[in-house]
C-alpha positions in Angstrom: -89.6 202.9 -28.0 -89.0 204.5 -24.2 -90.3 200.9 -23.2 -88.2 198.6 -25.5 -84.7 200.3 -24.3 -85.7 199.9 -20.6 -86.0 196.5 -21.2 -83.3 196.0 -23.4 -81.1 198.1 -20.7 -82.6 196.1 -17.8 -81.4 192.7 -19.5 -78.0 193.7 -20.5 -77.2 195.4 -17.2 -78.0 191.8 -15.6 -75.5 190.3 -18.3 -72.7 192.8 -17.5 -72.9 192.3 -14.0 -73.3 188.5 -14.4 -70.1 188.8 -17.0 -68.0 191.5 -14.7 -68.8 189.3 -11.4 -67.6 186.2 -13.0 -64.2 188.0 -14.8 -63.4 189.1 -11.5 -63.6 185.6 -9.7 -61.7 184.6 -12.6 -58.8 187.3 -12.3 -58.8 187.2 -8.9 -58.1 183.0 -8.7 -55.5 183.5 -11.6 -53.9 186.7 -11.3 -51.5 186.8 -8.8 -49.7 190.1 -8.4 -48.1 189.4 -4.9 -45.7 186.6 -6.7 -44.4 189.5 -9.4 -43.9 191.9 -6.0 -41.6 189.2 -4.5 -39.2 188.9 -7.3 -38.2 192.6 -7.0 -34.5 193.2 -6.0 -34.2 193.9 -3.0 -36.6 191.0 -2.5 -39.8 191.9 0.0 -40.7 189.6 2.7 -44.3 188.5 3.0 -45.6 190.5 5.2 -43.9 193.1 3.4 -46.3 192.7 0.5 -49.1 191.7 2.1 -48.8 194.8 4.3 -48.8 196.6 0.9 -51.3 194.9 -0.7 -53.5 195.2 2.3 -53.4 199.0 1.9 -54.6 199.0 -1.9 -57.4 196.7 -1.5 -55.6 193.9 -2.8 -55.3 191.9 0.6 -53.9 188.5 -0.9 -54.9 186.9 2.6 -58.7 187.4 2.0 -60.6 184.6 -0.2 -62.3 185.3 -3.3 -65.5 185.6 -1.9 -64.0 188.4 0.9 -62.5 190.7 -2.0 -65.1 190.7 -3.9 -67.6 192.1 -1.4 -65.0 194.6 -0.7 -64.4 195.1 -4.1 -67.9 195.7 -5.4 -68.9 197.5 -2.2 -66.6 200.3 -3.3 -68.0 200.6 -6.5 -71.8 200.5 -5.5 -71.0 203.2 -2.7 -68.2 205.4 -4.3 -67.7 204.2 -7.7 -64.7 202.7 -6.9 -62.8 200.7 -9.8 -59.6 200.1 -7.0 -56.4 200.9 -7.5 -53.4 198.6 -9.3 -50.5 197.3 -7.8 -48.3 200.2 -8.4 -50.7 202.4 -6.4 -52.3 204.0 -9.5 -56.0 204.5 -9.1 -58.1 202.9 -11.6 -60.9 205.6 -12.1 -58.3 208.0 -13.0 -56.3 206.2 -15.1 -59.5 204.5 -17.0 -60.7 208.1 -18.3 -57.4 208.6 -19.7 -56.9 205.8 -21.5 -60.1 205.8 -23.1 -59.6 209.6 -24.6 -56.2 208.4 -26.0 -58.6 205.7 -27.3 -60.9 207.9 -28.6 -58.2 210.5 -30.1 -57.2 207.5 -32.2 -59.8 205.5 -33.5 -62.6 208.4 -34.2 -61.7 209.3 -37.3 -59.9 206.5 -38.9 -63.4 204.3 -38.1 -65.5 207.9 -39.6 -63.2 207.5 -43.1 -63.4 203.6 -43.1 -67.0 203.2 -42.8 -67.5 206.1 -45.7 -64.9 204.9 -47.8 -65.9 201.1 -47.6 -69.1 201.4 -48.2 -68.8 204.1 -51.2 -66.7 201.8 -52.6 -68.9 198.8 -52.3 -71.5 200.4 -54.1 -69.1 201.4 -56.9 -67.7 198.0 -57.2 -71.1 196.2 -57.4 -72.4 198.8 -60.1 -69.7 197.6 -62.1 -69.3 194.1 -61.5 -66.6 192.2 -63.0 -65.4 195.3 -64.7 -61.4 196.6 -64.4 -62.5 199.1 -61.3 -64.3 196.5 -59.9 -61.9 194.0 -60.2 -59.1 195.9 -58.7 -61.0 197.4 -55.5 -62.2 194.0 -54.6 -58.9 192.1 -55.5 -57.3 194.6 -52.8 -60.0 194.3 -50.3 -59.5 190.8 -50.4 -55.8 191.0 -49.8 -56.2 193.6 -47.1 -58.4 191.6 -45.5 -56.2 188.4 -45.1 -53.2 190.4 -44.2 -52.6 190.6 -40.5 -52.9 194.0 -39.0 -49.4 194.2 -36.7 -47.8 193.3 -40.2 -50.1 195.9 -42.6 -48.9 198.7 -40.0 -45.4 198.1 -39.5 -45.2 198.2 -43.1 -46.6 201.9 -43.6 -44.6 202.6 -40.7 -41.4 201.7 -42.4 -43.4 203.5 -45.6 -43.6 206.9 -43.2 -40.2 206.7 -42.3 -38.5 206.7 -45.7 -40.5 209.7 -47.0 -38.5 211.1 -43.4 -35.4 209.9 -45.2 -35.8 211.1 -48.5 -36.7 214.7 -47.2 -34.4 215.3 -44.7 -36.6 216.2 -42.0 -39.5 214.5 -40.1 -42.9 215.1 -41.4 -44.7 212.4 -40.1 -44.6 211.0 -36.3 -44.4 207.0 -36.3 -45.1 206.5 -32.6 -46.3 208.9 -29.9 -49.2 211.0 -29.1 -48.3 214.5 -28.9 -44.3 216.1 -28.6 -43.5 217.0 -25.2 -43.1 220.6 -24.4 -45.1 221.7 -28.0 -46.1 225.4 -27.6 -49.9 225.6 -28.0 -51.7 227.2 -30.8 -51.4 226.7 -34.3 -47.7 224.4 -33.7 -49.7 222.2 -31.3 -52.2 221.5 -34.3 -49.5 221.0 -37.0 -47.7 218.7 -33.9 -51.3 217.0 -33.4 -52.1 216.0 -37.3 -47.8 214.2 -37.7 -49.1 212.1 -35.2 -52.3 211.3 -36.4 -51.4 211.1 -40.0 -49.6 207.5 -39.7 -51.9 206.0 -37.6 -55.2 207.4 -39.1 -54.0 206.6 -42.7 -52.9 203.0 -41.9 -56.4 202.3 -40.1 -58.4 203.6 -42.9 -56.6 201.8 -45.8 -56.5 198.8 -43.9 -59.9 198.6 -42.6 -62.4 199.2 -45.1 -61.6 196.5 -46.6 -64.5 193.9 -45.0 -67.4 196.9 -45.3 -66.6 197.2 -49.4 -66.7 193.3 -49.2 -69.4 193.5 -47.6 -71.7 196.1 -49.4 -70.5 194.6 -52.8 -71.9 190.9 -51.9 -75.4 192.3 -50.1 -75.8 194.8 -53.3 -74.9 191.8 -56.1 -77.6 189.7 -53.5 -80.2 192.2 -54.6 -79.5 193.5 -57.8 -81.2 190.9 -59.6 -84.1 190.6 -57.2 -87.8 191.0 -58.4 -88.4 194.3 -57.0 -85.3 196.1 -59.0 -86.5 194.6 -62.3 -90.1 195.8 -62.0 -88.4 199.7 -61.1 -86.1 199.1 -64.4 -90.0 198.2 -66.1 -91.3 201.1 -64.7 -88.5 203.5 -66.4 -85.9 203.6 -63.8 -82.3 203.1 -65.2 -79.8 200.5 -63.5 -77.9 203.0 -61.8 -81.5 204.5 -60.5 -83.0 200.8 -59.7 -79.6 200.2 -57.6 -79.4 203.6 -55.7 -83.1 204.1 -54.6 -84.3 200.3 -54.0 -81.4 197.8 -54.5 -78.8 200.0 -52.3 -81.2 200.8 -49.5 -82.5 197.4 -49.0 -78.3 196.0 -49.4 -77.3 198.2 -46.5 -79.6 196.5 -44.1 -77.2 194.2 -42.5 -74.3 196.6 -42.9 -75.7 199.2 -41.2 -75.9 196.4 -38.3 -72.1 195.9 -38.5 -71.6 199.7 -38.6 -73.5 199.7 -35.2 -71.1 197.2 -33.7 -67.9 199.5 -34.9 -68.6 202.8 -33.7 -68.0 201.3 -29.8 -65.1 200.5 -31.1 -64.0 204.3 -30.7 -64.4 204.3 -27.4 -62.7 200.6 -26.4 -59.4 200.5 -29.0 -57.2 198.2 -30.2 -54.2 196.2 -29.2 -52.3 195.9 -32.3 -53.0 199.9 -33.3 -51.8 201.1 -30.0 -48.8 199.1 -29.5 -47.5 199.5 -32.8 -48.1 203.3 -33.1 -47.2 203.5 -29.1 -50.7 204.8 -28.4 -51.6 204.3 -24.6 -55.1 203.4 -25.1 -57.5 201.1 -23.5 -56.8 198.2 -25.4 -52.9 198.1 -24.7 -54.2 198.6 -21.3 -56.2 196.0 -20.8 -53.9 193.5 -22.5 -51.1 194.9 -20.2 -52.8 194.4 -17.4 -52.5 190.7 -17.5 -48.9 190.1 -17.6 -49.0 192.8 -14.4 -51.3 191.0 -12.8 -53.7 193.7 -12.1 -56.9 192.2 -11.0 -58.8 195.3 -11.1 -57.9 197.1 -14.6 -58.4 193.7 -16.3 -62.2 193.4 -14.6 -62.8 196.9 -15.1 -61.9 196.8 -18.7 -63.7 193.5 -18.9 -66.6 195.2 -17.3 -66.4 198.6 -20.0 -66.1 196.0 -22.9 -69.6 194.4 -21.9 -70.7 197.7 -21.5 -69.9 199.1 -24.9 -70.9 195.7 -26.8 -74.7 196.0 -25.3 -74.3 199.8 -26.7 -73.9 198.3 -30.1 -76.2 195.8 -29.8 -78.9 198.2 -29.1 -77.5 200.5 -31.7 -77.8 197.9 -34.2 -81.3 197.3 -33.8 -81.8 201.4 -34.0 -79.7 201.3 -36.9 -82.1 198.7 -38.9 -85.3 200.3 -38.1 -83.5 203.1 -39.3 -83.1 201.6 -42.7 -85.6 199.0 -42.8 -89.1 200.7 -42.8 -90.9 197.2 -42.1 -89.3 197.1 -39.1 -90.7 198.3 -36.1 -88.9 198.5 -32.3 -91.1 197.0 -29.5 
C-alpha cells in the first residue's frame, strides 16, 4: 500500500509541476496586468508601473524565462506563491479563500452525496413505480437546469418568505453580519447564512448521484448472482441491499472520490451568486485582473486536489470492491 501511493505521489507531483510550469508560461505571455495599471486616472507613466511592478515581483521588463526562475525560486526557498498586483500577498490570501471555500461547500456536498445516493437506491427498488417515477423525473430536470439559474431562483424563493414575515430570516448573500456579538447570536447569524446556500446546493446537486445509483443498481438487479441469492431464500429487497447495492456502488463510490476535493477548491457559480469569497470566484477573478500569480497558484492547487481524488478513488474502490487489490 505504503509503496503504491509513493508511486502514485511521485507521478502526479511530476504532472502538477509539468501542469503549474506550463499555466504559468501561459499567464505570464497572456496576462498582462501593467496595460490595466496604465488606464488608471491619473494615468501612470511607464516607469511608473514598471517601478511598481518591479517591487512585487512582477517586473514586466524580464522575459518569461527570467520570471519564472524568480518566481519558482521563491516558492522552492520560502514558499512563496507572490503577491498580486494590488500588493496583496498570495499565501495569505490563498488560506483564506479556501476556508470560505470550505465553510460553503462541506456540508451541502456531505447531504448531497447521502441524499442522492439513498434515493437512488429507493428509486431503483421501485422501478417504474409513482415514487420512482417522480424522484427520477426531478433528477432529470435538475440536472439539465443550469446552476446560476437553479440558485437565483431559491434566492428569489428566500427572499419572499423575508416578505411575507416581515423580518429577515434567511441571509441571500454574505458570509457572516459584521459586528455580530459572539456566542450563541454568532451561531443563529452563522446558520441564515448558510441556510440559502447549503439548501440550494443540496437540492440541486444530488440529482446526477440518484441518477447515477438508479442506472448501476437496475444494471445489476437482474444479474446472475442476485437471482441465485433470491433461489437461495433471500427476498428482493435482501438480494438488492446485500449483493446488488454493494456491487452498484462501485463506480459511484469513484465519483464520490472526485467530489469531496471539491470542498476544498469551490465553485464559481455558488460563490458569486451567494457572494461567497471563495477560491473559485478567485480564481476566475483573477483573470480579468490580470493576476499572473493567483491564477497559476490556483491552477497549481486544482492539480493538486484532482490527483487527491484520483488517488482517493482508487482507495474508495478497493474499499468496496473486495476483488480489488492496490499495488
Amino acid at each position: 500500500m505504503l509503496k503504491y501511493l509513493l508511486k502514485r505521489s511521485g507521478i502526479y507531483l511530476i504532472m502538477i509541476f509539468l501542469t503549474t510550469s506550463a499555466g504559468y508560461f501561459l499567464a505570464v505571455s497572456s496576462l498582462k496586468p501593467a496595460v490595466l495599471e496604465q488606464e488608471k486616472i491619473p494615468r501612470p507613466t511607464p516607469e511608473q508601473v514598471a517601478a511598481s511592478f518591479r517591487g512585487l515581483g512582477l517586473d514586466p521588463e524580464k522575459n518569461a524565462w527570467e520570471r519564472y526562475v524568480e518566481w519558482l525560486g521563491g516558492i522552492v526557498t520560502r514558499w512563496d506563491w507572490g503577491r498580486s498586483p494590488n500588493g496583496a500577498y498570495v499565501n495569505a490570501e490563498f488560506a483564506d479563500r479556501v476556508l470560505v471555500s470550505t465553510r460553503l461547500f462541506i456540508a451541502s456536498i456531505i447531504l448531497t452525496l447521502i441524499i442522492g445516493v439513498a434515493l437512488g437506491v429507493y428509486s431503483a427498488a421501485r422501478q417504474y413505480k409513482f415514487q420512482d417515477r417522480v424522484i427520477t423525473s426531478y433528477s432529470y430536470l435538475v440536472h439539465i437546469l443550469p446552476a446560476p439559474i437553479a440558485y437565483f431562483l431559491v434566492q428569489l424563493g428566500a427572499i419572499s418568505i423575508n416578505e411575507a414575515v416581515g423580518e429577515r430570516l434567511f441571509f441571500v448573500t454574505g458570509i457572516s453580519t459584521p459586528g455580530i456579538d459572539p456566542g450563541w447570536p454568532a451561531f443563529v447569524d452563522l446558520v441564515a447564512h448558510y441556510a440559502v446556500p447549503t439548501f440550494a446546493m443540496t437540492i440541486f446537486g444530488w440529482a446526477g448521484y440518484q441518477i447515477a445509483q438508479r442506472q448501476y443498481l437496475l444494471d445489476n438487479v437482474n444479474a446472475d448472482f442476485v437471482r441465485t441469492a433470491r433461489a437461495k431464500g433471500l427476498t428482493r429487497n435482501q438480494a438488492i441491499r446485500k449483493h446488488a447495492l454493494r456491487v452498484s456502488f462501485i463506480p459511484v463510490a469513484q465519483s464520490i472520490a472526485f467530489t469531496i476535493p471539491a470542498i476544498f477548491t469551490g465553485g464559481f457559480f455558488a460563490e458569486a451568486i451567494f457572494a461567497w469569497p471563495g477560491i473559485g470566484l478567485w480564481s476566475i477573478q483573477s483573470i480579468g485582473l490580470q493576476d499572473v500569480n493567483v491564477a497559476t497558484a490556483t491552477l497549481a492547487y486544482g492539480s493538486v486536489i484532482f490527483a487527491i481524488g484520483a488517488i482517493l478513488a482508487d482507495f474508495a474502490t478497493t474499499l468496496v470492491d473486495p476483488r480489488v487489490r492496490v499495488q
